[in-house]
N, C-alpha and C positions, 0 to 999 in steps of 0.2 A: 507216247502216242496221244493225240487228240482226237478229238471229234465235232463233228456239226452235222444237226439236222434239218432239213427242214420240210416241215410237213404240209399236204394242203396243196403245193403249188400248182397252178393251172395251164400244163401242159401234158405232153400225153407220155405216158410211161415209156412208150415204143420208140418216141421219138426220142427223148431222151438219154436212152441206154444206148444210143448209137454214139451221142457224145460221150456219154460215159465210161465207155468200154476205149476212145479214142486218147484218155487222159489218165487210167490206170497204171499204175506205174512210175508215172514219170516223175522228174523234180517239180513240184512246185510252181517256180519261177514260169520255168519252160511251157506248163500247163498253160498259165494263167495266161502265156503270151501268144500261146495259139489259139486259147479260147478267144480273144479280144478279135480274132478277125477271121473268125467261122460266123456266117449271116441266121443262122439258128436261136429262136429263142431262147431253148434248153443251153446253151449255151453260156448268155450271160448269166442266166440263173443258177449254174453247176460254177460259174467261174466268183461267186458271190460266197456258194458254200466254200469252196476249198480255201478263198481267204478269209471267212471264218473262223474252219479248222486251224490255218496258221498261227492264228490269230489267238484263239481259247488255250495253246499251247504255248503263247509268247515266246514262238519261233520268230524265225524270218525267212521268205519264200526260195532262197534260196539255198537252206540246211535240210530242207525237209522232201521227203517223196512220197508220194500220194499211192498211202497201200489197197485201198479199197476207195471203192466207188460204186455208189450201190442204189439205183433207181424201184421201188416199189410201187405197186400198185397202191391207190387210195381208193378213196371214195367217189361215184359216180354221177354227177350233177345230169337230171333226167330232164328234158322240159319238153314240149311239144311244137309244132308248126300246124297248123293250119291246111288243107289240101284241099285237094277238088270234090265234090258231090259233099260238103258234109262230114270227112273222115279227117283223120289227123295221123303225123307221122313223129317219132319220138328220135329227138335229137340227144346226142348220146356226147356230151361232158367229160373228159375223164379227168382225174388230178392224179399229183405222183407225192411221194414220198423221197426225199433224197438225204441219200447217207455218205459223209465223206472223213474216209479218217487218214489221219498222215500221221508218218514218225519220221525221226532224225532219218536224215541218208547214211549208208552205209560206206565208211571208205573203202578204197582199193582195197587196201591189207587188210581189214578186217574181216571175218569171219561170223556167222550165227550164231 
């Protein structure tokens, strides 16, 4: 089993785990080629981690299956705008944390 993380990234958690929950599971290979044409940013940036993870393992995208997938919340970039009379309104930044781990695939015959 390998791993890849990457932290910091500036996209939103929520949005995210919608991809990520879409590519749990699968091969690898197969992942990589349905992220390549989802119009999502979370997208290429999850499709970056898992050939990573392939990668930190000196697999090949096609031996491996993506067991976890895992979007956290980060750290909250706060900044302001400017408004009417005087006041100001806080704009709200989020980033995410992404966790992707993969192992060999399982063959037919095999067993846990």
């Amino acid at each position: 089993m390998s791993r890849a993380l990457l932290k910091f990234v500036r996209v939103s958690p929520t949005k995210a785990r919608l991809i990520a929950r879409e590519v749990q599971g699968m091969n690898a290979e197969l992942a990589l080629a349905s992220l390549e044409f989802m119009p999502n940013k979370a997208a290429g940036i999850i499709s970056k981690v898992i050939a990573s993870a392939v990668a930190n393992g000196d697999y090949e995208p096609e031996e491996v299956e993506i067991t976890s997938c895992r979007v956290d919340k980060a750290a909250v970039m706060k900044r302001w705008r400017p408004r009417a009379r005087g006041t100001a309104s806080r704009i709200i930044k989020p980033t995410a944390h992404i966790l992707v781990e993969v192992a060999p695939a399982k063959k037919d015959g095999e067993d846990a």
